[in-house]
N, C-alpha and C positions, 0 to 999 in steps of 0.2 A: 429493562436494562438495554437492550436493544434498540431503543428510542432516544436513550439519551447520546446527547454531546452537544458542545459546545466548540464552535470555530473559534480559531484567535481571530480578533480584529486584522483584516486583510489579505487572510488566507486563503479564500477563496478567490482573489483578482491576482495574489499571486501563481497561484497554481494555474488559473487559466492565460495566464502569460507567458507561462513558460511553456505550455501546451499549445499556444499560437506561436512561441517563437521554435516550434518544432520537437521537442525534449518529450522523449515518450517518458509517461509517468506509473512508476509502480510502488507495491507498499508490501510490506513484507508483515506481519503483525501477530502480534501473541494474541490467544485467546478461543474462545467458540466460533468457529464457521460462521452460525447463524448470526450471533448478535454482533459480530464483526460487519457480516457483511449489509444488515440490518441498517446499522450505526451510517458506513459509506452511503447507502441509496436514502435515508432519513437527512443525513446534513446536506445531502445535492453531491456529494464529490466522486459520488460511482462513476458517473461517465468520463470523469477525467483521467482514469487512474486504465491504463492497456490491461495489465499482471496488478491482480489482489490474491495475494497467500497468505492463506490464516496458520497458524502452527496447529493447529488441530487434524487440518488434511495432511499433515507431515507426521506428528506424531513425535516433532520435537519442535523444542523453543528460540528463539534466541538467546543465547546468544550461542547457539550449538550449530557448526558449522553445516551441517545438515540443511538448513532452514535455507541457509544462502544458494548454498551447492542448487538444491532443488528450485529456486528461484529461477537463479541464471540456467538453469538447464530448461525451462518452459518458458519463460520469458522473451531470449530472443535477444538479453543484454548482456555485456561481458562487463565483468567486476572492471575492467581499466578505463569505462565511460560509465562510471556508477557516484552519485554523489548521496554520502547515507546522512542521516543529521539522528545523531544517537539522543 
């Protein structure tokens, strides 16, 4: 399970444009540690991403505010420079 994914068509030239046009990238995401982070360094997108937090090293989900709190607290980003796409 940890193998699989599939990119949308251009997702990968977007994200590194926006990481050359300076925009630090993070992900917030439900699920296992491992096959999460599996999944990221498998599709190529690990080195893009500064903050990857899986809900399992939190010990809650989204949409529980919890997950965000903890984000922005290790992260280094504040929710009013945050753009989320649910």
């Amino acid at each position: 399970m940890g193998t699989q994914h599939e990119l949308m068509p251009g997702a990968m030239a977007m994200l590194k444009q926006a990481q050359r046009l300076g925009y630090q990238l993070g992900i917030i995401t439900n699920g296992v540690a491992k096959v999460q982070k599996s999944r990221l360094s498998e599709s190529g997108l690990a080195p893009l991403f500064s903050s990857v937090l899986v809900s399992e090293t939190v010990g809650v989900e989204k949409p529980d505010p919890v997950i965000f709190e903890r984000f922005f607290a290790t992260s280094g980003v504040t929710p009013t420079v945050t753009v989320a796409n649910h």
